[in-house]
Backbone as CSV, one residue per row, in Angstrom:
resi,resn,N_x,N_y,N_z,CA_x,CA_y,CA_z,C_x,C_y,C_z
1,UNK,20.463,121.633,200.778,20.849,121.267,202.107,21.186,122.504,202.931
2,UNK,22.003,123.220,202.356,22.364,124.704,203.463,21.390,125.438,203.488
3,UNK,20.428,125.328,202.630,19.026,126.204,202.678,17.552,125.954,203.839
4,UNK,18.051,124.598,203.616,16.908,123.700,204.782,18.116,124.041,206.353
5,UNK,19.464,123.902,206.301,20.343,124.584,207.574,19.485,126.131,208.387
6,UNK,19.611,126.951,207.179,19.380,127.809,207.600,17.879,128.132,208.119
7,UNK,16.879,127.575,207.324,15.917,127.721,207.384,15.384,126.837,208.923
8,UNK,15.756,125.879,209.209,16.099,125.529,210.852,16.105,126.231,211.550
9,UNK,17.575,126.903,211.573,17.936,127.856,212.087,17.199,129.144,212.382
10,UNK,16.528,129.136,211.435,15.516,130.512,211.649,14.376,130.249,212.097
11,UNK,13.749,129.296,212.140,12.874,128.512,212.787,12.873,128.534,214.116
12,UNK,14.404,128.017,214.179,14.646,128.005,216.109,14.650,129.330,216.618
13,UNK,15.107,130.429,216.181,15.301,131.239,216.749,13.871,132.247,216.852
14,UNK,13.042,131.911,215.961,11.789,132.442,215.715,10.980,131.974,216.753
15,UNK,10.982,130.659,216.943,10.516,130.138,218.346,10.601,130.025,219.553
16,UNK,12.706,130.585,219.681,12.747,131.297,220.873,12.175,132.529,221.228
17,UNK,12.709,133.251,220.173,12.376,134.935,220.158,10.325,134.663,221.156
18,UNK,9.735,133.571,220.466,8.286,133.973,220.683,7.821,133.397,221.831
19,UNK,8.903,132.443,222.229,8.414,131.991,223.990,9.143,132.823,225.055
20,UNK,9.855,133.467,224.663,10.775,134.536,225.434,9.581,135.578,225.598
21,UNK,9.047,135.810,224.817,8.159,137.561,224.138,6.905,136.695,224.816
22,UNK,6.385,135.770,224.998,5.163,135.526,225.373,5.000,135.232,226.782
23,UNK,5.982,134.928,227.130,6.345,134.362,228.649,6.365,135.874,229.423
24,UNK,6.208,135.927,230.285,6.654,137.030,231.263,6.486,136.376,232.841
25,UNK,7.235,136.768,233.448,7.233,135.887,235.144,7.551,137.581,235.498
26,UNK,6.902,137.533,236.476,6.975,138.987,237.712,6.949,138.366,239.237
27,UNK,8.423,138.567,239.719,8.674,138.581,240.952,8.876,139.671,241.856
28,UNK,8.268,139.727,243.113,8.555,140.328,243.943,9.241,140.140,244.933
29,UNK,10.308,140.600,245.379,11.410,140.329,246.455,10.885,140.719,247.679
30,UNK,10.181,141.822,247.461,10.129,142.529,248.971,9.047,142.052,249.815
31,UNK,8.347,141.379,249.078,7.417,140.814,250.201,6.214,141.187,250.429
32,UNK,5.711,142.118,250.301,5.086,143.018,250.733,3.592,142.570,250.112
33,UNK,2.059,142.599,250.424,1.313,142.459,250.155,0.109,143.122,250.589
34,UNK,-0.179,144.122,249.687,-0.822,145.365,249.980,-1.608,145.512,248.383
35,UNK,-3.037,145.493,249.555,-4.102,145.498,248.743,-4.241,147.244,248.159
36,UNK,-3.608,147.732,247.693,-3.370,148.879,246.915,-4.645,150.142,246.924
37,UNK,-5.946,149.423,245.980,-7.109,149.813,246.364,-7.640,150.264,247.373
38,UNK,-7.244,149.864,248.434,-7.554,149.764,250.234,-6.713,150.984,250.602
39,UNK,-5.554,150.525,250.327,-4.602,150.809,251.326,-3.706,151.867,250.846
40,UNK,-3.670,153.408,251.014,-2.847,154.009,250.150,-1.978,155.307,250.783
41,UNK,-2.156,155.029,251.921,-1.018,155.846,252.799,-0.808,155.284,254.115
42,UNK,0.234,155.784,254.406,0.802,155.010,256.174,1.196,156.541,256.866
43,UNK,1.446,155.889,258.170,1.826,157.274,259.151,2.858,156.300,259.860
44,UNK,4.008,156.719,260.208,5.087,156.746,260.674,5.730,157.058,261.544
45,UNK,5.507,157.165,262.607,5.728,157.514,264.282,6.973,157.812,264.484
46,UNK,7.201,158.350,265.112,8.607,158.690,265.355,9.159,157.570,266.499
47,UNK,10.084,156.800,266.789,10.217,156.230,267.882,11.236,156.715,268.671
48,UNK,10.696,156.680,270.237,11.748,157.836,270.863,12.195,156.587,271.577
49,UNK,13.682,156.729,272.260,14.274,155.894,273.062,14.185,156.024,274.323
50,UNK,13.307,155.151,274.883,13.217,154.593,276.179,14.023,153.497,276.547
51,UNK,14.795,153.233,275.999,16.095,152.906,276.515,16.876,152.474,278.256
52,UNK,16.791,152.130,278.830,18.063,152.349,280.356,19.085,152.992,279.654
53,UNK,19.988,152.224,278.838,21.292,152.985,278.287,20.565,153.367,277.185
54,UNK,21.350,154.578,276.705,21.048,155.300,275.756,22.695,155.344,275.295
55,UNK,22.222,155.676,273.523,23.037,156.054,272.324,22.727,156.793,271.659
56,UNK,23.311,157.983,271.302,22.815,158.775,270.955,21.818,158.808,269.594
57,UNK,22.818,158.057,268.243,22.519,158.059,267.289,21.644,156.357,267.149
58,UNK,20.858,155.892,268.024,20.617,154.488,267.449,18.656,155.364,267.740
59,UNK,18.290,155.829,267.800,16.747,156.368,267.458,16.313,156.596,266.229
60,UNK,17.827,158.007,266.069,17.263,158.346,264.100,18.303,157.775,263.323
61,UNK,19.098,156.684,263.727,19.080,155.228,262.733,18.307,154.382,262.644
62,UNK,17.086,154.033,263.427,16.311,152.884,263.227,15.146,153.584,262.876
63,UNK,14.976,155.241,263.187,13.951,155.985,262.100,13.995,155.906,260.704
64,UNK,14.979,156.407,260.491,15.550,156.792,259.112,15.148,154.843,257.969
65,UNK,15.825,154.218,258.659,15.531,153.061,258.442,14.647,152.510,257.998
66,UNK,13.689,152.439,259.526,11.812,151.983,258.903,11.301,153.324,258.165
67,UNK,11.511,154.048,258.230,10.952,154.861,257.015,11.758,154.736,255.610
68,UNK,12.559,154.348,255.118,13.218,153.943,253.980,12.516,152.757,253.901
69,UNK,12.224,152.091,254.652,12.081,150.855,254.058,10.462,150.711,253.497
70,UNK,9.569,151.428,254.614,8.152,151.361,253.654,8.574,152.640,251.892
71,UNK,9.107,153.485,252.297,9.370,154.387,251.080,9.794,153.642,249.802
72,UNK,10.901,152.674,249.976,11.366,151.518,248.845,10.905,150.836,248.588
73,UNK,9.929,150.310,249.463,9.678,148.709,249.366,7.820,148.944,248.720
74,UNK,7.348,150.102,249.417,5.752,150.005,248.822,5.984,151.641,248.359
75,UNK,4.540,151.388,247.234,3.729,152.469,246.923,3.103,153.370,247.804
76,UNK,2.862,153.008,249.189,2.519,153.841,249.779,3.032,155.357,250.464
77,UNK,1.852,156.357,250.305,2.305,157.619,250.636,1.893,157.959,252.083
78,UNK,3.208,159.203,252.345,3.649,159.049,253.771,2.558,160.249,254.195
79,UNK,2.005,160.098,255.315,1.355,161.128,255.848,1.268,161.273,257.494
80,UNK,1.074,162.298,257.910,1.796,163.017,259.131,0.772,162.610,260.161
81,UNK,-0.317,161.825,260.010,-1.064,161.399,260.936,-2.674,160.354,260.219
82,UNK,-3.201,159.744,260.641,-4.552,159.012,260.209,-4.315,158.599,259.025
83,UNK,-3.178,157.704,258.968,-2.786,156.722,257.448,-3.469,155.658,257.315
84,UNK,-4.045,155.308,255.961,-4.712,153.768,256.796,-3.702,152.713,257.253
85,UNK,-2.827,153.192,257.424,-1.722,152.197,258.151,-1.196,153.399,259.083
86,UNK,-0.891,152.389,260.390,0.228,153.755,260.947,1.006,153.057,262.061
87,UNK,2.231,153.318,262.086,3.277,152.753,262.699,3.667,153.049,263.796
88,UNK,3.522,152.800,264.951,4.295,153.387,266.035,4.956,152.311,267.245
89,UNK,5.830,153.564,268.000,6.256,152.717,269.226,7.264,153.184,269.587
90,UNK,8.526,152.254,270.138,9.467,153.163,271.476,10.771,152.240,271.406
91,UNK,11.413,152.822,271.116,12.947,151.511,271.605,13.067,151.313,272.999
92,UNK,12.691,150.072,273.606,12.704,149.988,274.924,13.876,149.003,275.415
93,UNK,14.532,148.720,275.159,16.016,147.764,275.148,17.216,148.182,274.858
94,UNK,18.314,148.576,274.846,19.444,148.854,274.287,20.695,147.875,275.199
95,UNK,20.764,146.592,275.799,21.691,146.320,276.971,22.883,145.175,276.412
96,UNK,23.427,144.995,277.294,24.897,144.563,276.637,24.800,143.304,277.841
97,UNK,25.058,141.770,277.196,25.275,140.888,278.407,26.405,140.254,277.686
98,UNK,27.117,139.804,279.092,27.860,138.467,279.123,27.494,137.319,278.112
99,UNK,28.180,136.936,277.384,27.282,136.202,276.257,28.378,134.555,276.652
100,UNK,29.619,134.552,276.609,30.288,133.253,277.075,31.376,133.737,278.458
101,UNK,31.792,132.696,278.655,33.351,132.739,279.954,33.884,131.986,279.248
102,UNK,35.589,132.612,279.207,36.255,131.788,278.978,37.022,130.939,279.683
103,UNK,38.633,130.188,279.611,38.825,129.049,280.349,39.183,129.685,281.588
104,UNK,39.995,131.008,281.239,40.034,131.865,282.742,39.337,132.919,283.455
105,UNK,37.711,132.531,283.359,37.284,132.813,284.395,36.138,134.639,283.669
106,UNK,36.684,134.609,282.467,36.369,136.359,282.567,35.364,135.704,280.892
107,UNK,35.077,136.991,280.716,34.074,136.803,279.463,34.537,136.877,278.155
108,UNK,34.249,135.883,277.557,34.828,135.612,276.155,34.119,136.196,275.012
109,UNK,33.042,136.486,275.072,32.009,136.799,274.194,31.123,138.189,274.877
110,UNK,30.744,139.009,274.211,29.329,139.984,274.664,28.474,140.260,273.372
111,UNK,26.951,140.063,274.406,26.119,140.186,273.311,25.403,141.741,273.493
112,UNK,25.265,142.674,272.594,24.187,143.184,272.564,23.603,142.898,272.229
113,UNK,22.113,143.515,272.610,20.791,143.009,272.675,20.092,144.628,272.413
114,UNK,18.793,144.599,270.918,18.306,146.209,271.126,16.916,145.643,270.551
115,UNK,15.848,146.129,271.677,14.372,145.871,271.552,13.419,146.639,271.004
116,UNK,12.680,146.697,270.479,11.730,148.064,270.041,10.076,147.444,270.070
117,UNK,9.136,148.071,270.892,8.039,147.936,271.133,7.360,148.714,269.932
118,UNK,6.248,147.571,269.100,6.007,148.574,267.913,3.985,148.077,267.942
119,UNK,3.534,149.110,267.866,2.132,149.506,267.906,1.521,149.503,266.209
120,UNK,0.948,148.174,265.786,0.109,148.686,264.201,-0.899,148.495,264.134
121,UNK,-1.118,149.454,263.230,-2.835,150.016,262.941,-3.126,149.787,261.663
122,UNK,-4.123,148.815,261.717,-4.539,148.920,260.215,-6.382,149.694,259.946
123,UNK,-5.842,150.606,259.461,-7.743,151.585,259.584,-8.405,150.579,258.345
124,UNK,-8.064,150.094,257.886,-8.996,149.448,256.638,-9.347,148.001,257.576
125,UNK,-8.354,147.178,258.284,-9.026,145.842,258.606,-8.549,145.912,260.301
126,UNK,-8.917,146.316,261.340,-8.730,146.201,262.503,-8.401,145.005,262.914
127,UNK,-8.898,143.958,261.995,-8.379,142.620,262.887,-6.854,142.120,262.704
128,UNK,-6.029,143.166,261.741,-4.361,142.878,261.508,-3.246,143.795,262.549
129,UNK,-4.815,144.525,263.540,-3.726,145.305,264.266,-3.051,144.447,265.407
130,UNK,-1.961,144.981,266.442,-1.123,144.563,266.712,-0.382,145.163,267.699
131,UNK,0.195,145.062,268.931,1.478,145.528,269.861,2.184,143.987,269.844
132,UNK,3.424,144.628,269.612,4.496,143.370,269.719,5.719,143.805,270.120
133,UNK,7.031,143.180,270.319,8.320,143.709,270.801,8.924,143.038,269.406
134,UNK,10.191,143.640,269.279,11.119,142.972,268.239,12.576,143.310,268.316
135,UNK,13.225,142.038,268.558,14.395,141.770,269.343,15.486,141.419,268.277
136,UNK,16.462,141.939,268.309,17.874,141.575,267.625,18.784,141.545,268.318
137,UNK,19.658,140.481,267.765,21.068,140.904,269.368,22.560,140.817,268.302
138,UNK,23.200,141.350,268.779,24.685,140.623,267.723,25.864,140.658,268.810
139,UNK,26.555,139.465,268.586,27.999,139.495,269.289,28.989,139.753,269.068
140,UNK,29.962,140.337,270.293,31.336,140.868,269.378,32.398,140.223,270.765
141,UNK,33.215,140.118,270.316,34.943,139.714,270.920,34.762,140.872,272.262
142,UNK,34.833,140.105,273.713,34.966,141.104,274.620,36.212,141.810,274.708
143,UNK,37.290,141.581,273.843,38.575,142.112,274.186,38.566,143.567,273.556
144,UNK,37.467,143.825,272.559,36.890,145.057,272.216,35.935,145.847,272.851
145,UNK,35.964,147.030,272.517,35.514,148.284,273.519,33.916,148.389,272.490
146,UNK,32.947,148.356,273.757,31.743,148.357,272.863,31.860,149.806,271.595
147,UNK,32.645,150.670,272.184,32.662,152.395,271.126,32.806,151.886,270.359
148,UNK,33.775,150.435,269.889,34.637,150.571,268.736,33.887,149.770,267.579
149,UNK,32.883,149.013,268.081,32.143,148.109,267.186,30.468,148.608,267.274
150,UNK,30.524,149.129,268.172,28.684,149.908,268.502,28.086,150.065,267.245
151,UNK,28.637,151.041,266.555,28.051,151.686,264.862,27.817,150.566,264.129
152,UNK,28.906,149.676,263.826,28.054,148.369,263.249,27.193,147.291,263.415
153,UNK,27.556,146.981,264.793,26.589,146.625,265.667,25.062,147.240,265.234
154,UNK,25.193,148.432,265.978,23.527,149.020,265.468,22.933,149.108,263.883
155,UNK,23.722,149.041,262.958,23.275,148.967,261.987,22.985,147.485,261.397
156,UNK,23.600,146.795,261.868,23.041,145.346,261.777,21.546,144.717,262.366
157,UNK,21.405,145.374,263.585,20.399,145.361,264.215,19.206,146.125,263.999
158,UNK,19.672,147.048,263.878,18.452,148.379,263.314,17.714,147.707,261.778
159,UNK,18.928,146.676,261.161,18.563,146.576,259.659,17.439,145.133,259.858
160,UNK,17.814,144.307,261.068,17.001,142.916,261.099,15.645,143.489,261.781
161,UNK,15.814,144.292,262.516,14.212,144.862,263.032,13.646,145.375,262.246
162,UNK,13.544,145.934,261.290,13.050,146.937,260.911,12.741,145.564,259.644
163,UNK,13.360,144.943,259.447,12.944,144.009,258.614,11.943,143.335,259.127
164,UNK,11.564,142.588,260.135,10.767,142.208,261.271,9.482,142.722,261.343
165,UNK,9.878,144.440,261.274,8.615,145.047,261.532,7.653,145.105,260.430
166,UNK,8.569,145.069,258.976,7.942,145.445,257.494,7.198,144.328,256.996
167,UNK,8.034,142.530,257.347,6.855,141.574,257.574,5.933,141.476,258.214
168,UNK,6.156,141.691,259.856,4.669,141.729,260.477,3.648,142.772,259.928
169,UNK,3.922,143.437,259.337,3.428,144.357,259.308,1.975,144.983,257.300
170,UNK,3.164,144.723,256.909,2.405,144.703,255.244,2.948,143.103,254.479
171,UNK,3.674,142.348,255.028,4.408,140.705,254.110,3.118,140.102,254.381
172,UNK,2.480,139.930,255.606,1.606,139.094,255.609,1.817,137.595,255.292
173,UNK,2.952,137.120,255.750,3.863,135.886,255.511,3.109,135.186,256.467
């Protein structure tokens, strides 16, 4: 009887061990769908701020950004011009509105709002190219001074565009 126990026992685990070891699932998080073969470098534009208001540091935060993000997210290598992918465009938005009123009369809420006009090129299939705008906004408590929340602000925003841009762009969603 404890011999046929064990021998169960080793059974089961022999049969886990071999659907564990035979199984394999591969997920990808990032999205990204890039015909590899095709496609094996990008170019990366610099985007300058055309802006009305300007900030100093929200250009080479949302550089730094979309270039991290093709660097992490794909295999592809970066090159300084004629990638078969290539990225460009302009921050053309940076503005701050009235977002609510409150019961007396003044503003309860403000939204920023930061736009970026983005230009893609695909040299392998011309028909995925593209000009589009891509808009993020976030709100903060008007009883605060935009200085004091700006930095997070832009990094919230810089982080949903640039996300925006990496789907339109290689997700192919």
């Amino acid at each position: 009887m404890v011999g046929n126990k064990h021998l169960r026992r080793g059974a089961y685990a022999l049969f886990m061990l071999m659907t564990l070891l035979s199984c394999t699932v591969s997920y990808r998080f990032n999205g990204a769908s890039i015909n590899y073969d095709k496609v094996k470098t990008i170019t990366v534009n610099t985007f300058e701020n055309r802006a009305l208001y300007q900030y100093g540091p929200l250009a080479s935060t949302f550089n730094n950004k979309l270039q991290d993000a093709y660097a992490q997210q794909t295999k592809l290598r970066f090159v300084k011009r004629g990638g078969d992918l290539e990225v460009s465009g302009e921050i053309t938005g940076y503005d701050v509105y009235n977002k609510s009123v409150a019961a007396d009369g003044y503003s309860a809420q403000v939204e920023l709002r930061l736009t970026v006009n983005v230009r893609f090129v695909n040299n392998t299939n011309h028909a995925e190219d593209f000009e589009q705008k891509f808009t993020a906004s976030q709100t903060y408590d008007s009883t605060l001074q935009l200085t004091s929340v700006q930095d997070g602000l832009i990094e919230d925003m810089t982080t949903e565009i640039v996300d925006q841009i990496f789907n339109a762009t290689v997700a192919n969603w």
